[in-house]
C-alpha positions in Angstrom: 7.5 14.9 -22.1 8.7 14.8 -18.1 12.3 12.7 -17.8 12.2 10.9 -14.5 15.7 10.0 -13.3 16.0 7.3 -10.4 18.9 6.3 -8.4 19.7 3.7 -5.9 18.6 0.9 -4.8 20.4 -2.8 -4.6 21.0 -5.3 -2.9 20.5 -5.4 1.0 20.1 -8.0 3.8 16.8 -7.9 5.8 16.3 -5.1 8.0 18.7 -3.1 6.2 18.4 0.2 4.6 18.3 1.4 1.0 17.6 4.9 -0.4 15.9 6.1 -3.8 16.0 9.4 -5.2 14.0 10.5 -8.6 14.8 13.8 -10.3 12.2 15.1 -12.8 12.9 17.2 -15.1 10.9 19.8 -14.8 10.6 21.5 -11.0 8.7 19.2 -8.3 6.2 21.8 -7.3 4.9 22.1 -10.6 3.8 18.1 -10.2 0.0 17.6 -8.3 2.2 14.9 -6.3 5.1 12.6 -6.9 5.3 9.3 -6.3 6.9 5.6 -5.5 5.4 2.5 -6.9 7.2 -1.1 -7.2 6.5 -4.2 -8.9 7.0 -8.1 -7.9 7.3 -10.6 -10.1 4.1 -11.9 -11.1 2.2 -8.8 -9.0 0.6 -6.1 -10.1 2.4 -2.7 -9.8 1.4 -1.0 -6.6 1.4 2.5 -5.1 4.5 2.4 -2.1 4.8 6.3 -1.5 3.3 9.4 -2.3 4.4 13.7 -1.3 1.4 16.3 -2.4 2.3 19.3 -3.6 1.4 20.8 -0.2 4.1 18.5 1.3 1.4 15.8 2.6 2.3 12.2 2.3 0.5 8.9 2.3 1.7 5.2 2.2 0.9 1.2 1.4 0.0 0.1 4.8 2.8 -2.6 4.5 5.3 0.0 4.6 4.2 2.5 7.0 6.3 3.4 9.6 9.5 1.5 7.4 9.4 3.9 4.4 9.7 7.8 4.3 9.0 9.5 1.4 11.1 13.2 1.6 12.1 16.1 -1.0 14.7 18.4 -1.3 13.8 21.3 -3.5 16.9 22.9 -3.8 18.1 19.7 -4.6 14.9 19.1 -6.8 14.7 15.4 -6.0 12.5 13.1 -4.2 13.5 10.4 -1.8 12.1 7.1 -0.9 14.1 6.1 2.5 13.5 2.2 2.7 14.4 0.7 6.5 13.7 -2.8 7.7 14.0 -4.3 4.8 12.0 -7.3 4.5 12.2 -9.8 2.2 8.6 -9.1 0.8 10.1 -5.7 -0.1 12.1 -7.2 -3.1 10.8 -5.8 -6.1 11.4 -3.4 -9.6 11.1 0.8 -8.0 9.5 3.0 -9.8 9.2 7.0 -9.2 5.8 8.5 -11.0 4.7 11.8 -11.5 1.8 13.4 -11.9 0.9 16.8 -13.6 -2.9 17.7 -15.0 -1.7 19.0 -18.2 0.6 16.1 -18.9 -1.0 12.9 -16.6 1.4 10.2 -15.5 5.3 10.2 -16.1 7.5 7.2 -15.1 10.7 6.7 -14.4 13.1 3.5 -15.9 12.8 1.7 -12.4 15.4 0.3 -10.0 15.9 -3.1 -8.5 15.7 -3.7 -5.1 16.4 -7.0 -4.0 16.6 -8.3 -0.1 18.0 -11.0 0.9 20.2 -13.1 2.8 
């Protein structure tokens, strides 16, 4: 079973910055990719973020150029670094991670809420 540990996340005005971080507990090379999803209210849960193995990175389209997904693997964490904030943004963070002998791991999620 893979822990997932997030971090972060609040409350923030519009166009304002927040940053995750997710720790897993085993090393994040091992994982095919880790990811960021988040979930509205009343929305399905939907893929924010995502860093490959091989360092690659893809995001939502609503988010690109706002949101950098980043690791540190000395640190062993991934980071989501949220700027311009909008209020759309608001919603429950969650980090994922994927490994083929395993599947899918979540973490507990975060709030992030923006607004005025």
């Amino acid at each position: 079973q893979v822990q997932l540990v997030q971090s972060g996340g609040g409350l923030v005005q519009p166009g304002g910055s927040l940053r995750l971080s997710c720790v897993p507990s085993g090393r994040i090379l091992s994982f095919n990719y880790i990811a960021w999803y988040r979930q509205a209210p009343g929305s399905q849960r939907e893929l924010v973020a995502r860093i490959l193995r091989d360092g690659g990175s893809n995001y939502a389209a609503s988010v690109e150029g706002r949101f950098t997904i980043s690791r540190d693997n000395a640190k062993n964490t991934v980071y989501l670094k949220m700027n311009s904030l909008k209020l759309e943004d608001t919603a429950v963070y969650y980090c994922n991670a994927y490994q083929g002998t395993v599947g899918d791991s979540w973490g507990q999620g975060t709030q992030v809420t923006v607004s005025s």
